[in-house]
N, C-alpha and C positions, 0 to 999 in steps of 0.2 A: 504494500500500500504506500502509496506517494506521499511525503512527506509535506504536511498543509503547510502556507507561510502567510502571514498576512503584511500584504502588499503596505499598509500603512506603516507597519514597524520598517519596512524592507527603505520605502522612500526616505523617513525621518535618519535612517542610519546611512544612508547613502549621502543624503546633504549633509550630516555628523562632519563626516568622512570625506568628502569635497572641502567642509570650513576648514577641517582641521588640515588640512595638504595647501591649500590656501594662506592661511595663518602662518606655516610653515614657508614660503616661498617671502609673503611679508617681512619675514625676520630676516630672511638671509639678505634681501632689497636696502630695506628699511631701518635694521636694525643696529647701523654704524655707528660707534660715536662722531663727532665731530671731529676731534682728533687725527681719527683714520681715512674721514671724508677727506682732510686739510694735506696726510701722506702720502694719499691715491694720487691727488688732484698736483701736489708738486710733483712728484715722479711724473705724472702723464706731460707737466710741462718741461720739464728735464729732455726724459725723451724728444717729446718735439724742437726742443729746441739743438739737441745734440743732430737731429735730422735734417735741419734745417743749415746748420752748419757744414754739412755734409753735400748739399744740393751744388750742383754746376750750375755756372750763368751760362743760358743760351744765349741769349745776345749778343756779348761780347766778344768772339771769336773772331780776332784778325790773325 
């Protein structure tokens, strides 16, 4: 005999289940302190600017 499920409990544990993998994705986004916002953001300027330093002028070729 098939085992009964009632679709009502099945819905509410599925959205449970979506919040909490959601909440989940929030924290890892969201969850920086400022501090590491301020580490990320100088490194990314580093970088660009190490790239930039690196670039050839195409113009100037005589």
């Amino acid at each position: 005999m098939p085992k009964i499920i009632n679709l009502n409990q099945l819905r509410k544990q599925k959205a449970r289940t979506d919040k909490a993998n959601r909440a989940a994705d929030n924290r890892i986004t969201f969850g920086r302190t400022k501090a590491e916002k301020k580490a990320t953001q100088a490194k990314k300027e580093l970088h660009m600017k190490q790239l930039d330093a690196h670039k050839l002028d195409q113009g100037q070729t005589e």
